[in-house]
C-alpha positions in Angstrom: 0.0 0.0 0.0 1.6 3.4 -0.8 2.2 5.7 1.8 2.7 9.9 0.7 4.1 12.1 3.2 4.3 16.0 2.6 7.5 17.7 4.7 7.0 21.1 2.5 5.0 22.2 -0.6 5.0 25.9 -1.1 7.4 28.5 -2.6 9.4 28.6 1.1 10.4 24.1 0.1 9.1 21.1 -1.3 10.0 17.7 -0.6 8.0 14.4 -0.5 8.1 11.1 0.7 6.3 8.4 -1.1 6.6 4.8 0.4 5.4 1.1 -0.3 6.2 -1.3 2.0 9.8 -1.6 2.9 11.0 0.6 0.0 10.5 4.5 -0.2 11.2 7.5 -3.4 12.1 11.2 -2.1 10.2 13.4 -4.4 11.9 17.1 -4.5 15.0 18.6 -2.2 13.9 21.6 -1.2 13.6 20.9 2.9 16.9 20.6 5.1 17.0 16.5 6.1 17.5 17.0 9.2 14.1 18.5 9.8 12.2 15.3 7.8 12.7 13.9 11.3 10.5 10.8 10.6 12.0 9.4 7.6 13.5 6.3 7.5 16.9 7.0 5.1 17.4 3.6 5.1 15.2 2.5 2.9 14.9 5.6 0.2 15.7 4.5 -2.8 16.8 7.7 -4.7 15.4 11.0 -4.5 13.9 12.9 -8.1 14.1 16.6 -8.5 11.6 18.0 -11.3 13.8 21.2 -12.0 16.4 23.4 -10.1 14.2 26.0 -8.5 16.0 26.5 -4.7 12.9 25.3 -3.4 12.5 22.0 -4.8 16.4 21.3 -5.1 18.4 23.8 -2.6 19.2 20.7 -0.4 20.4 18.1 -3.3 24.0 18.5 -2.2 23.4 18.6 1.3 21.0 15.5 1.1 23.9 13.6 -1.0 26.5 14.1 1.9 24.7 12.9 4.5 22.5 10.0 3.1 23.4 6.8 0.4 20.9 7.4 -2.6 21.7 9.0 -5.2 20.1 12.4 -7.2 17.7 11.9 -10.1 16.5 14.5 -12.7 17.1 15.9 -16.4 20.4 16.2 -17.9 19.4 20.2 -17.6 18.7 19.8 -14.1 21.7 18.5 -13.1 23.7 20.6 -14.7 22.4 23.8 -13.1 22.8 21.8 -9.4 26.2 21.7 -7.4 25.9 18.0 -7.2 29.0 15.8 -7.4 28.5 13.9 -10.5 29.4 10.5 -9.4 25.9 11.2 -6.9 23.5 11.8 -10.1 21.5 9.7 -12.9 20.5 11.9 -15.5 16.7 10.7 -16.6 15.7 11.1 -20.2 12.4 12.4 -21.3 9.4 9.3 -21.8 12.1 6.8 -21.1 11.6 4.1 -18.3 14.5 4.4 -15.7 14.5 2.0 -13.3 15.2 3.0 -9.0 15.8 -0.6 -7.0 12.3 -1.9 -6.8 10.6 1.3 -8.7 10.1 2.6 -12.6 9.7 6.0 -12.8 8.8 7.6 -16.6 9.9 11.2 -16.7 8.1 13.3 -19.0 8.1 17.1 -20.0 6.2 20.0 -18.8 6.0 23.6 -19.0 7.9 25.8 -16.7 10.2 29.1 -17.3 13.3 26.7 -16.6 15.7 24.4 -18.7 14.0 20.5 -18.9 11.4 20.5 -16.1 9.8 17.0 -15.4 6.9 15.1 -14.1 6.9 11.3 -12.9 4.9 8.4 -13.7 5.8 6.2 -10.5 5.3 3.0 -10.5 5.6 1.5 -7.1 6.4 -1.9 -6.2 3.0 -3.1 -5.3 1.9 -1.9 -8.9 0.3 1.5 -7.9 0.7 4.6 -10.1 1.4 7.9 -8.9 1.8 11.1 -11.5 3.4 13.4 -9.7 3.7 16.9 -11.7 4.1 20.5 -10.2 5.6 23.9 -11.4 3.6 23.5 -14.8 1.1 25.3 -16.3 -0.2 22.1 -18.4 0.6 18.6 -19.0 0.4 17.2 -22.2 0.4 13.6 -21.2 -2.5 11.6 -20.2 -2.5 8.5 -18.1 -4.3 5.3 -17.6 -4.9 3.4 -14.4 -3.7 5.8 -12.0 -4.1 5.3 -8.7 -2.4 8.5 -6.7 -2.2 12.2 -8.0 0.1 14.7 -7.1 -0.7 17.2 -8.9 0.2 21.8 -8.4 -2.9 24.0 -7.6 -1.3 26.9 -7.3 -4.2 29.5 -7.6 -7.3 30.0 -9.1 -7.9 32.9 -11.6 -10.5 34.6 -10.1 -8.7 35.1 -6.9 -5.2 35.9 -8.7 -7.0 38.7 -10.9 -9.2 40.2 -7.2 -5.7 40.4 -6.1 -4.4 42.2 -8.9 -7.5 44.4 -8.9 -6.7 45.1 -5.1 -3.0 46.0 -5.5 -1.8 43.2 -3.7 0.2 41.8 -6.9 1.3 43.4 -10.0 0.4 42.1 -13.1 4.1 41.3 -14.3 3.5 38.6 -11.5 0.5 37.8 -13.0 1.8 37.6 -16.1 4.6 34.8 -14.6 2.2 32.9 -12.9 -0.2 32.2 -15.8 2.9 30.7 -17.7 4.7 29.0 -14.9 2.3 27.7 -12.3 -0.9 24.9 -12.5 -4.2 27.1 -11.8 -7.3 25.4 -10.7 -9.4 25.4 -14.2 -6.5 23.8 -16.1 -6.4 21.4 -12.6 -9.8 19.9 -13.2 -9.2 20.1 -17.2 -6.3 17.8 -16.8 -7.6 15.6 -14.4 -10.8 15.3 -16.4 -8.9 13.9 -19.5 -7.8 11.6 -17.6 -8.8 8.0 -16.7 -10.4 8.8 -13.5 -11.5 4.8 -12.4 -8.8 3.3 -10.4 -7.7 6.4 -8.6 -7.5 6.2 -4.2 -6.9 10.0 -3.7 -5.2 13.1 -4.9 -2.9 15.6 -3.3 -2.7 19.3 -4.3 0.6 20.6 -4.0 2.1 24.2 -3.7 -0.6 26.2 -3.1 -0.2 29.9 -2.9 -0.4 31.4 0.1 -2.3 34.8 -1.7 -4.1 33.1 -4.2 -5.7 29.9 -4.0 -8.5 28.7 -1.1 -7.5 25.4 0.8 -11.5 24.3 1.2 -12.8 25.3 -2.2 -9.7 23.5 -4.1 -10.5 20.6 -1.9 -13.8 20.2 -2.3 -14.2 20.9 -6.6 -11.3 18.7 -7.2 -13.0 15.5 -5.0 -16.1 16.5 -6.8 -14.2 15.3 -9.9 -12.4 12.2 -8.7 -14.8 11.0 -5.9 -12.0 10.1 -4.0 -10.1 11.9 -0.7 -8.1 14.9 -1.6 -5.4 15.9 0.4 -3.9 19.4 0.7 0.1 18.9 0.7 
């Protein structure tokens, strides 16, 4: 049975622990390890990092010094972290890679930085978790998924009341609406998808100005009829 554990999703760090059984993935370095107190290191298998953002990958080097799994990303990724080469796997786009007892398929998404990924996980006990975030759309779609964790950053409405207000400029704006998941495109996406085997859905990296914890919850489970979870 999979197991997801949130340590940090917002624009402060993001890091993830996804675990099945005896056998764990990191997802994302952007939290100091020695504050995911309740992780058991010993049985992480590698940890992915979807682009080189500070908060998502700030800790990679730290992480690598003081743990024995290695880094995982895009050959872009990698190059733009201080990571000792002989600690990294470079992942290649829609190509199966293969972590112990996990496959991961990395695929592209779209984000104001060089190769950003998303995973297709497939844990050990067959499960599938898509985990995508810092996008603003996903061109794949995926059968017989059983875990989402998936960005709502904002929704629209709120972004442009807080534009309206003053509280954000509209070059932010302007950034946000090609760099971040808002909640329409959220529920597009997840309704292209094959909805029937999913167990629940996590909503990652929500803004702290701009989205709304209960409404997100509640319109995405309206979709899935499954929990949701806000990361």
């Amino acid at each position: 049975m999979v197991k997801i554990e949130s340590f940090g999703s917002s624009s402060a760090g993001n890091s993830y622990i996804i675990s099945c059984d005896d056998s764990s993935l990191m997802l994302e370095a952007g939290i100091d390890p020695k504050k995911m107190n309740e992780v058991n290191w010993s049985i992480v298998k590698g940890c992915l990092i979807t682009h080189e953002h500070g908060d998502h990958s700030k800790f990679a080097n730290k992480l690598v010094q003081c743990v024995g799994f290695d880094i995982y990303s895009s050959a872009g990724t990698l190059e733009a972290l201080s990571v000792a080469s002989y600690r990294t796997k470079r992942l290649e786009a829609d190509k199966v890679a293969k972590i112990d007892d996990w496959q991961v398929l990395p695929f592209l998404v779209e984000h104001d930085v060089s190769e950003p990924f998303g995973f297709l996980i497939l844990a050990p006990d067959g499960s599938k978790i898509v985990f995508a975030t810092d996008t603003y759309f996903v061109r794949k779609r995926f059968i017989g998924v059983t875990h989402f964790m998936i960005e709502c950053n904002y929704a629209l409405d709120i972004l442009d009341q807080n534009v309206s207000a003053g509280h954000i400029d509209n070059g932010r704006r302007k950034r946000l609406l090609t760099s971040h998941f808002e909640l329409g495109n959220v529920k597009n996406f997840l309704n292209s998808n094959d909805l029937s085997q999913v167990q629940e859905t996590w909503l990652l990296h929500l803004s702290n100005q701009n989205s709304d914890e209960k409404r997100f919850k509640k319109e995405i489970q309206a979709i899935t009829g499954t929990p949701v979870y806000i990361a």
